[in-house]
Structure formats: structure tokens, C-alpha cells
C-alpha positions in Angstrom: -47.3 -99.1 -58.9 -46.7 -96.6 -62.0 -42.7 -96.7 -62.3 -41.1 -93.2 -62.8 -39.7 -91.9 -66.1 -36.5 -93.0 -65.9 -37.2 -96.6 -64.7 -39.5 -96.9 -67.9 -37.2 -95.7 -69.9 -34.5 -97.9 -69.2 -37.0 -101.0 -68.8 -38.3 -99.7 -72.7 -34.2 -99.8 -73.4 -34.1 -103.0 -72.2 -36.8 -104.4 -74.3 -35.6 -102.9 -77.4 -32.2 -104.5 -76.7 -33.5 -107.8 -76.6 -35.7 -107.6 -79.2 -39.0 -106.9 -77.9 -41.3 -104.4 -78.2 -41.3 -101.9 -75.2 -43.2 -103.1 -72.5 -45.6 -100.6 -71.2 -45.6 -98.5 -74.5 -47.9 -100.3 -76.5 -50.4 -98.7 -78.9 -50.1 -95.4 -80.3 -51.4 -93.3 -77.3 -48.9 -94.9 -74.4 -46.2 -94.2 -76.6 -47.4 -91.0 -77.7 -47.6 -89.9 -74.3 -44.1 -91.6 -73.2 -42.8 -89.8 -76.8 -44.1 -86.0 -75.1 -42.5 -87.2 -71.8 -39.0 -87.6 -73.0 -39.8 -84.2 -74.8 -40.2 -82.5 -71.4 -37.0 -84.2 -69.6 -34.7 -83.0 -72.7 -36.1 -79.4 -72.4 -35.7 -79.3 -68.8 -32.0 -80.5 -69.5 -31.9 -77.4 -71.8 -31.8 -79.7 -75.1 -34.2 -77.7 -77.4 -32.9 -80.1 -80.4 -33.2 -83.5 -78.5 -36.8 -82.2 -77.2 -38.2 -81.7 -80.7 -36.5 -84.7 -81.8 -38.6 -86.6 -79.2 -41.8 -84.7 -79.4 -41.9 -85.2 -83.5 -41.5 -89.1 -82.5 -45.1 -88.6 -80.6 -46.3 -87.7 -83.7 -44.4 -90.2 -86.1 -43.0 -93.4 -84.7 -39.2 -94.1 -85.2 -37.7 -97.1 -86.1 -36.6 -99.1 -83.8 -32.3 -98.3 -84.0 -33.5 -94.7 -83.7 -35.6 -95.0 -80.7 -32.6 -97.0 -78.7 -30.1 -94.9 -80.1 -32.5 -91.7 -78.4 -33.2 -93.5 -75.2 -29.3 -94.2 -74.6 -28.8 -90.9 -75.1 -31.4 -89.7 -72.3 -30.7 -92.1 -70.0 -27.1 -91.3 -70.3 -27.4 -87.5 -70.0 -29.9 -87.9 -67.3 -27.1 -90.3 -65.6 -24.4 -87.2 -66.2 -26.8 -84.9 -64.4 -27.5 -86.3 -61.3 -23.7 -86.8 -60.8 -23.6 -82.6 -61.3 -25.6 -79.9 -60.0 -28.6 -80.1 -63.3 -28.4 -78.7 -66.6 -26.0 -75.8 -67.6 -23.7 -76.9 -64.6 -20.9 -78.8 -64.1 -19.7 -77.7 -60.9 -19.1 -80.3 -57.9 -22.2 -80.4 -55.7 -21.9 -79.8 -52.2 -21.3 -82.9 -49.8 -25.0 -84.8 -48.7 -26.5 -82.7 -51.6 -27.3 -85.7 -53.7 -28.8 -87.3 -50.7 -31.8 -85.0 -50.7 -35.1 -85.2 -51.4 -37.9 -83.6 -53.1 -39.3 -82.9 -49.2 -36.0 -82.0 -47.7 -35.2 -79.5 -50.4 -38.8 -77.7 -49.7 -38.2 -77.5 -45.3 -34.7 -76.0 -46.3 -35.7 -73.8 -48.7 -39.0 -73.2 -46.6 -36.6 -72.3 -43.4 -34.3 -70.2 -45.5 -38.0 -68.0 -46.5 -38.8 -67.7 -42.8 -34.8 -65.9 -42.1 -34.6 -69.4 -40.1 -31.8 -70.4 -42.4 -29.4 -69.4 -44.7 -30.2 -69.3 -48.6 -27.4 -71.6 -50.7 -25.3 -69.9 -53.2 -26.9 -70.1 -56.7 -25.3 -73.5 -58.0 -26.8 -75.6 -54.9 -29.8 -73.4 -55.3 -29.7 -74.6 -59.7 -29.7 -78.0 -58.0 -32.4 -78.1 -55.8 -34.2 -76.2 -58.7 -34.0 -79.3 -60.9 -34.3 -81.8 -58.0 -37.7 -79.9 -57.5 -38.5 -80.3 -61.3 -37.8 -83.9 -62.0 -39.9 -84.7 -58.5 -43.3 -83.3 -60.3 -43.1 -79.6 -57.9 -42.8 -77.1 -60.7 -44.0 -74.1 -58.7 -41.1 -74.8 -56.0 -38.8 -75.5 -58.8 -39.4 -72.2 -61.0 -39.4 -70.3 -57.9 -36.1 -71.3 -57.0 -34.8 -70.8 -60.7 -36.0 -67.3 -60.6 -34.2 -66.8 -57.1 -30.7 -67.6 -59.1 -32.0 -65.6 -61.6 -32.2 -62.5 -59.7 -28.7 -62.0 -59.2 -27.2 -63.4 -62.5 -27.3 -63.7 -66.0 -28.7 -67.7 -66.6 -27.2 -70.1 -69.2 -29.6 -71.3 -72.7 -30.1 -74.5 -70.4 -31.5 -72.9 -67.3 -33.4 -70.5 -69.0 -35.0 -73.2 -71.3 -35.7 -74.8 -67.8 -38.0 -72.2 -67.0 -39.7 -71.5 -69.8 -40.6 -75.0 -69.5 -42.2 -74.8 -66.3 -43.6 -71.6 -67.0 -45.6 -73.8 -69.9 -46.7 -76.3 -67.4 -48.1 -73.6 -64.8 -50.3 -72.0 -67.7 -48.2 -68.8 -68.1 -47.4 -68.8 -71.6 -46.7 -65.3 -72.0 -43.4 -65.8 -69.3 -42.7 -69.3 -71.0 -42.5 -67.1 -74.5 -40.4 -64.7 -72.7 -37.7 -67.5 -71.3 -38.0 -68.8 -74.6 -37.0 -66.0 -76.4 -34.4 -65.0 -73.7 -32.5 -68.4 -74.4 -32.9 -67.8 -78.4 -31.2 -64.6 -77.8 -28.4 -66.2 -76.3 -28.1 -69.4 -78.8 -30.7 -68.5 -81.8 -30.2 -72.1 -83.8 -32.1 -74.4 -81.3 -35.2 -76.0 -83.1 -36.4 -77.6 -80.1 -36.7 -74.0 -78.7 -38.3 -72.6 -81.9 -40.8 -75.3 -81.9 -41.6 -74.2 -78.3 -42.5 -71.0 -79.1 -44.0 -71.9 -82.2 -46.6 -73.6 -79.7 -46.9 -71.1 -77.7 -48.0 -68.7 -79.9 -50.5 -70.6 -81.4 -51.7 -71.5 -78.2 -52.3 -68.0 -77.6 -54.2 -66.9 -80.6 -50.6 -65.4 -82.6 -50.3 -67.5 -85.7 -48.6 -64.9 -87.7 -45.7 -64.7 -85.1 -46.0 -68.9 -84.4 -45.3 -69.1 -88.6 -42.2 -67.3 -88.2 -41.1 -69.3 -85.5 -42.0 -72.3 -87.1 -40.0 -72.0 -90.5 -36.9 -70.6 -88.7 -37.3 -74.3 -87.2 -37.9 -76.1 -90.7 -35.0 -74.1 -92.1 -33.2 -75.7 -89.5 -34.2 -79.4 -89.6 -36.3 -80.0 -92.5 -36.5 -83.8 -91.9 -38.1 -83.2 -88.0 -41.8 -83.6 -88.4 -42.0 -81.2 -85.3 -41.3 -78.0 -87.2 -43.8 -79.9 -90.6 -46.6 -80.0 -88.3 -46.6 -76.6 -86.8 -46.1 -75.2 -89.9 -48.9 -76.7 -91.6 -51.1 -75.4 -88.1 -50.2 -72.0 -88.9 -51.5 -71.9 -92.6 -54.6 -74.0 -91.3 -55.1 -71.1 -88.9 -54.4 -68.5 -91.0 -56.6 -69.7 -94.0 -53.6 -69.1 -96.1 -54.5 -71.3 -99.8 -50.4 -70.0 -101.3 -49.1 -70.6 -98.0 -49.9 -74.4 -97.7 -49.6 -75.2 -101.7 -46.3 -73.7 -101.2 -45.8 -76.1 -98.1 -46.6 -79.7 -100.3 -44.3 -78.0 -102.9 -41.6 -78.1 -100.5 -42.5 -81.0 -99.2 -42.5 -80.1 -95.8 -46.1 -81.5 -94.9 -46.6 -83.9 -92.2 -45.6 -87.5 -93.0 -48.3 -88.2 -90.2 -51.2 -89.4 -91.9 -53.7 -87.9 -89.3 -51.9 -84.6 -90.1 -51.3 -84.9 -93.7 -55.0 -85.2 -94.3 -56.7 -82.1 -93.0 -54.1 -79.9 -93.9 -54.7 -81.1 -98.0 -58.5 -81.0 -97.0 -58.2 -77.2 -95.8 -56.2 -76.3 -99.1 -58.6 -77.5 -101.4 -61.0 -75.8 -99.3 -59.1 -72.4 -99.7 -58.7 -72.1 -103.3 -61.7 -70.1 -104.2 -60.0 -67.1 -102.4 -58.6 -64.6 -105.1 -55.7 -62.6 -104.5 -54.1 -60.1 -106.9 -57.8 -60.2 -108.7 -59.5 -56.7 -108.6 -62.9 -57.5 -107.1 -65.7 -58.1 -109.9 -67.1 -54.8 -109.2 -64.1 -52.0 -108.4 -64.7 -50.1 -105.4 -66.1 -46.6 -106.3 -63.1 -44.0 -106.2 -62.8 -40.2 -105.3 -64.2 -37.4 -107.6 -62.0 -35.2 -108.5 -62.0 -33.0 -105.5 -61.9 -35.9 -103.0 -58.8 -36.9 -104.5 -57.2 -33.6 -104.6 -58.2 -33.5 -100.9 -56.6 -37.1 -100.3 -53.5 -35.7 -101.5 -53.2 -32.7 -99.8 -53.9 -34.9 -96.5 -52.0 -37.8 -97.1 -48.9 -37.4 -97.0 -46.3 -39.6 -99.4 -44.8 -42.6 -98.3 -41.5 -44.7 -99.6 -43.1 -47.5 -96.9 -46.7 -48.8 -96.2 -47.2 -51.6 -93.4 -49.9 -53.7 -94.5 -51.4 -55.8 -91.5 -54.3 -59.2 -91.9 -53.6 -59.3 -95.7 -54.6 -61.7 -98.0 -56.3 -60.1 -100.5 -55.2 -56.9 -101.9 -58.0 -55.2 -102.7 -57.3 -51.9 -100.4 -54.1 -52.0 -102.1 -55.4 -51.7 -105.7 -57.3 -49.3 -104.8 -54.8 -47.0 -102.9 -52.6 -47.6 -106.3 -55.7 -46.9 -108.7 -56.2 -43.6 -106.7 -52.4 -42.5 -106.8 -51.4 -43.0 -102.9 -49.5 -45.3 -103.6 -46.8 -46.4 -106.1 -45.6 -49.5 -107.9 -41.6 -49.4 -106.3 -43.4 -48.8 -102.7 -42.0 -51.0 -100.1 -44.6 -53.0 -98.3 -43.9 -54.3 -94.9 -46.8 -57.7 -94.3 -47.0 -58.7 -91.1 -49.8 -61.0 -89.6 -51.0 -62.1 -92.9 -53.1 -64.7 -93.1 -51.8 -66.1 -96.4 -47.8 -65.1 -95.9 -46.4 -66.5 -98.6 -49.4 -65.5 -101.3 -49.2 -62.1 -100.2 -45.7 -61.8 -101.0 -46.7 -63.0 -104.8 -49.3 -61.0 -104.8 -47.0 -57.9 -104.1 -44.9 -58.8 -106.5 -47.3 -59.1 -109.3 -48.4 -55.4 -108.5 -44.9 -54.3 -109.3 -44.6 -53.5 -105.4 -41.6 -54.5 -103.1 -42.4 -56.7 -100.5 -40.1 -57.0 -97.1 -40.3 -59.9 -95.5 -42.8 -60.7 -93.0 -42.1 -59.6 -89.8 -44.1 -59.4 -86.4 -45.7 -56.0 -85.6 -43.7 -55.4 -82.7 -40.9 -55.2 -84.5 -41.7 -53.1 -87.2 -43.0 -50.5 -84.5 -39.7 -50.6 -83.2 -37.7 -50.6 -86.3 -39.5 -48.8 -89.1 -38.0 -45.5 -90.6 -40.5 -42.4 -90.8 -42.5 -41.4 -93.2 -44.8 -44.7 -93.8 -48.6 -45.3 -94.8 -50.9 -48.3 -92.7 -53.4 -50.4 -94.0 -55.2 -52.8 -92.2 -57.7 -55.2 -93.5 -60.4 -57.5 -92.2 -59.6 -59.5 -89.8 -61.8 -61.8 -87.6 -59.3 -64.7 -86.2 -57.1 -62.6 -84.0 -56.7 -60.4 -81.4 -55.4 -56.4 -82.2 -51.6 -56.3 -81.2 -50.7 -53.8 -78.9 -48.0 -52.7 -81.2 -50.5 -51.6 -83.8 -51.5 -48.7 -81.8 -47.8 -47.0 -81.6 -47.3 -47.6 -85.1 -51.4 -45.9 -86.2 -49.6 -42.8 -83.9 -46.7 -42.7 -86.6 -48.7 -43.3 -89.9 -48.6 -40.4 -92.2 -51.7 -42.1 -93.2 -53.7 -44.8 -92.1 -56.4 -47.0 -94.6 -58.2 -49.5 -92.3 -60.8 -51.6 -91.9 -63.7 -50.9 -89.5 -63.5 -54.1 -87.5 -60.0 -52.5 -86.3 -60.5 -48.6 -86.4 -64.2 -47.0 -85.7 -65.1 -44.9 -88.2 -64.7 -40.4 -87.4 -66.7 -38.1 -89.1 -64.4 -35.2 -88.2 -60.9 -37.7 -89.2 -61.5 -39.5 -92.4 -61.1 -38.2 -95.9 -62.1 -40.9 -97.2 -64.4 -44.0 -96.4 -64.9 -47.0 -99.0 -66.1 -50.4 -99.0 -65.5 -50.6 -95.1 -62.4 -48.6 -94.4 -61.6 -45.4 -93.2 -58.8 -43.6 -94.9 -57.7 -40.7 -92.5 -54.3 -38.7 -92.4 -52.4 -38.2 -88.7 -52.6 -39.6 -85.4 -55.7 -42.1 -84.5 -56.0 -42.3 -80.9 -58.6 -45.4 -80.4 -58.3 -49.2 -81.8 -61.3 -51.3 -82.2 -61.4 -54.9 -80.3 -62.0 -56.1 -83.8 -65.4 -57.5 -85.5 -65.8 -61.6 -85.2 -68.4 -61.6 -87.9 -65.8 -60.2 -90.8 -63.4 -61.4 -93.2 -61.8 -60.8 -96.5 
């Protein structure tokens, strides 16, 4: 008969005490596995630190002191949290509470659904919420959380809680939200970080799942958590700066099986160029075309420049006079963060740092230009189309706007430069890239 988590754990303790090797958790998958486990129990404790702690040891196996030093600690807060009412809580529970089961908890709640029964008040409700988690029924559990949730404001640990069983239902969009809801609330949790990091690769948004990550690594450099993710994101992204600057820092994976395809994938990368004009210059305007581009377009102290890693549209934009060395440049999404921002810099322009579109659409001052290059890893953000309705001008690539006859000024080398409002985004061309 498989023993639950706890019962391992403190039969893994046990071992370690006496000098053996943890029964049951032999060879690197069981222990991996057991590793992620632990991960899950902290987080649904509302331990975003202790979780990443735990999930990096799936990756990289402590040494021995560490690993019983981290299961005395779980089996000692789980201990603490049976005796109260689950995590964020330290109220009394309510007398027989503790005596309930997984199946009792459901007919009560189930009776209180029907108008049978009374619902509890929201701390016996928290506890049958994480009586319903550790017992394995996660839908039960997160409905019950999101009951309480209804009618108050949650603590970090509850909400952390759900976001965790949001991830194990498959809804990774509500997870990110919980997530981000318990970052507002206590921002310096790397567990959480790392969570979202996940997330957001998981769901295609590496740009957003770097930022998360290094907020993490700044953090806690020496988790190999945060070293991995980050190294996943510049893999993604295809950024060549992004992960030499990584092994400079030396904040790759000390995992061998990680280390290796990250320096593969570098070495792979390097033939990209970045602040090189192409061999052969795109053609510019004639004289007329350009005084029409200036008449159209208006001037901008601020351009967003979305999917960059090279900056070819933006030597061309400078060679034409649209823009100027001084401009701010906002990246965001690029697939090479960190080389873009030397790459800027070497043009004489100012780069912001990299920030998600969704907040630039919400934060960026009027008048600002748009560019927005190939792209052919990820999905268009929404926020893109609210901030192409407030461009003074827009230069992008076809794979993201369609090219019109009656709109653009201008069209080279694949993108459109038009002036005002564009009403349509593309779903982006699969076949393209820088």
C-alpha cells in the first residue's frame, strides 16, 4: 500500500537520522518526484520560499544536513497546521472539526449547496478548504477557497493556495492571477515568482516568464529554481546576449542536464547580429516620400519597440530622420532582452527597461512611435492592439499588421510604416523571423 506524503516523509526523516539513505527515494526520478511533492505541500501552506527551495532540490540533490534540516521543517509546519484551521490561520478550530474527513467535509458542504444546511463561517470553511486539498479533491478544495473569497479580502497564504490548485486543474490563466494577487500583497516571495515564471512559459509568454524569473534570481541567486527558468526563457527566446550574459553572472544551472543545452543553444545563437546594419541597407524614401513621412508621422520623445532582437527597423527609422539618437525606447517581449538593451545603447538611444506590454499600454505618456518586428514564437498580446490605437506612428512587420494601400506611407523590407489609428492585428506569420 503506497504510504501518504507525510508518512514518507517522516519514514525518509527517519532514515536520514540514522544514517541511511531514504527508503523509498532511491534513484533520481523517486526523489525527483518526492522533491516536486514537498514543492506542492509548501505552496499550499502559502510558503512560496520553502516551495522553490524544494522544487530546485528536484532538480539538484542536497546534501544530506540540508535535506533533514528541510524535512524537519515540513513535517513540523504541517504538524502546526493540523493543530489550526490551514495556512494563513491561527484561529481555534471549532470542536469535532479535526475529526472530519475528506467524505464528511464533501456531504456537509454538499447539504449546505442543496439549502439543507447551514454554510460555516469562512475560518471552518479555510479548513475544510485545506482538509479537501491535502486529501487529493482540488476542485472541492478551490471551490470552497473561492466561497471565503467572496466575501473577504484572503491572506498571501490562502491566495497562494489557490493559485496552486488552479495549476493543478489546468487553468493557468486564474493560477497567474492568484499568483499575482499574492505578489501584490507580499512582492519578495521567490517561491511565488518562480510559479509564475512557469506559468508563463507554460503558456507561450517568455518575455513576461523572464521578468518573473530574474525578480526571483535577484532574490536568491544561489536557488537553482530561479537559474533554470531563467536559462528556459533565453532558450525560448533565442536570445545569444541574454544567455552569455547569464554564464557571466553565473547564474546557469549547476544541473548538468540543464547546463548543457543551454551552452549548446548559445553557441548555436551567435551568428545572429545585432547593432550590424544589414549587408545590404534597406532602400530609403526619395525625397518626396520622406517629406510625406514627415508630414504624417508625427514626432515622438518615446517609441515602443516590440519582438526585437535585431535593430534593423530602427536604423532605418534613424537613417530616415523619424527617429533620434536621445529617443527613449521602451523593449518589451524581446527575444534577446538583455542584447537589445546594448544594442540601444550603442545607437546613442535610451533604453527603459523591459517591461510587459500590458503595462506600457497602461502606463505610457502620449505622443509615442511603435515598431514591431518579426516574430514567429508567440502569440500577439492583446495589449498591443490598445497601444497601435495610440501610436502617432506605427512601423511593423507584416506577420503582425496586414499591409493597406490606402494607410501606409511607407512599406520596406516587410513592414508597413503608417501614421494614426490601425484597427486590425494579424495572428502573426509562423514561417518568419529576424
Amino acid at each position: 500500500m503506497t504510504m501518504d506524503f507525510p508518512t514518507q516523509a517522516q519514514q525518509a526523516l527517519s532514515d536520514l537520522r540514522e544514517g541511511r539513505s531514504p527508503s523509498g527515494l532511491t534513484g533520481e526520478e523517486a526523489f525527483s518526484a518526492f522533491c516536486q511533492e514537498a514543492a506542492n505541500w509548501w505552496l499550499l501552506l502559502g510558503e512560496g520560499s520553502a516551495s522553490a527551495r524544494w522544487r530546485g532540490w528536484a532538480l539538484l540533490t542536497p546534501e544530506p544536513a540540508a535535506l533533514m534540516a528541510g524535512l524537519e521543517a515540513l513535517l513540523q509546519r504541517l504538524s502546526e497546521t493540523d493543530a489550526t484551521e490551514g495556512p494563513g490561520h491561527t484561529t481555534g478550530s471549532s470542536p469535532g472539526a479535526d475529526a472530519l474527513s475528506a467524505e464528511a467535509i464533501l456531504q456537509r458542504l454538499g447539504a449546505a449547496e442543496r439549502g439543507r444546511a447551514r454554510f460555516p463561517g469562512p475560518h471552518q470553511l479555510l479548513q475544510w478548504a485545506y482538509r479537501l486539498a491535502k486529501a487529493g479533491e482540488a476542485r472541492a478544495a478551490l471551490a470552497t477557497y473561492l466561497r471565503v473569497a467572496r466575501d473577504q479580502d484572503l491572506p498571501v497564504a490562502v491566495c497562494n493556495a489557490i493559485g496552486s490548485l488552479q495549476e493543478q486543474l489546468g487553468d493557468l490563466w486564474l493560477a497567474e492571477r492568484w499568483f499575482l494577487t499574492s505578489l501584490s500583497k507580499q512582492p519578495q516571495q521567490v517561491g511565488v515568482l518562480c510559479h509564475l515564471s512557469r506559468l508563463r512559459l507554460r503558456q507561450g509568454v517568455w518575455d513576461e516568464a523572464w521578468l518573473a524569473a530574474a525578480q526571483a534570481v535577484q532574490l536568491n541567486r544561489e536557488l537553482e529554481w530561479p537559474r533554470q527558468l531563467l536559462s528556459r526563457c533565453a532558450l525560448e527566446s533565442g536570445g545569444c546576449r541574454t544567455l552569455a550574459w547569464i554564464e557571466q553572472q553565473d547564474l546557469l544551472p549547476r544541473e548538468p542536464a540543464h547546463r548543457k543545452p543551454v551552452l549548446a543553444q548559445r553557441a548555436r545563437l551567435q551568428r545572429w547580429p545585432l547593432t550590424a546594419p544589414a549587408a545590404a541597407p534597406w532602400p530609403g524614401a526619395g525625397l518626396e516620400q520622406r517629406l510625406a513621412l514627415h508630414r504624417r508621422c508625427r514626432p515622438a520623445r518615446h517609441l515602443v519597440l516590440v519582438h526585437g532582437r535585431t535593430l534593423q527597423a530602427l536604423h532605418w527609422l534613424l537613417a530616415e530622420g523619424l527617429i533620434e539618437t536621445g529617443t527613449v525606447i521602451h523593449p518589451s517581449a524581446s527575444r534577446d532582452p538583455l542584447g537589445v538593451e546594448q544594442g540601444l545603447q550603442a545607437l546613442g538611444l535610451e533604453a527603459a527597461p523591459e517591461q510587459p506590454l500590458e503595462a506600457l499600454a497602461g502606463s505610457l505618456p502620449d505622443p509615442f512611435a511603435l515598431v514591431v518586428c518579426r516574430h514567429k514564437h508567440q502569440a500577439v498580446h492583446h495589449a498591443l492592439g490598445q497601444l497601435l490605437n495610440r501610436a502617432s506612428y506605427s512601423f511593423c512587420h507584416r506577420s503582425t499588421i496586414g499591409a493597406d494601400s490606402q494607410a501606409d506611407v511607407f512599406s520596406v523590407n516587410g513592414y508597413n510604416l503608417r501614421s494614426g489609428r490601425i484597427s486590425s492585428v494579424a495572428s502573426g506569420d509562423p514561417h518568419s523571423s529576424d
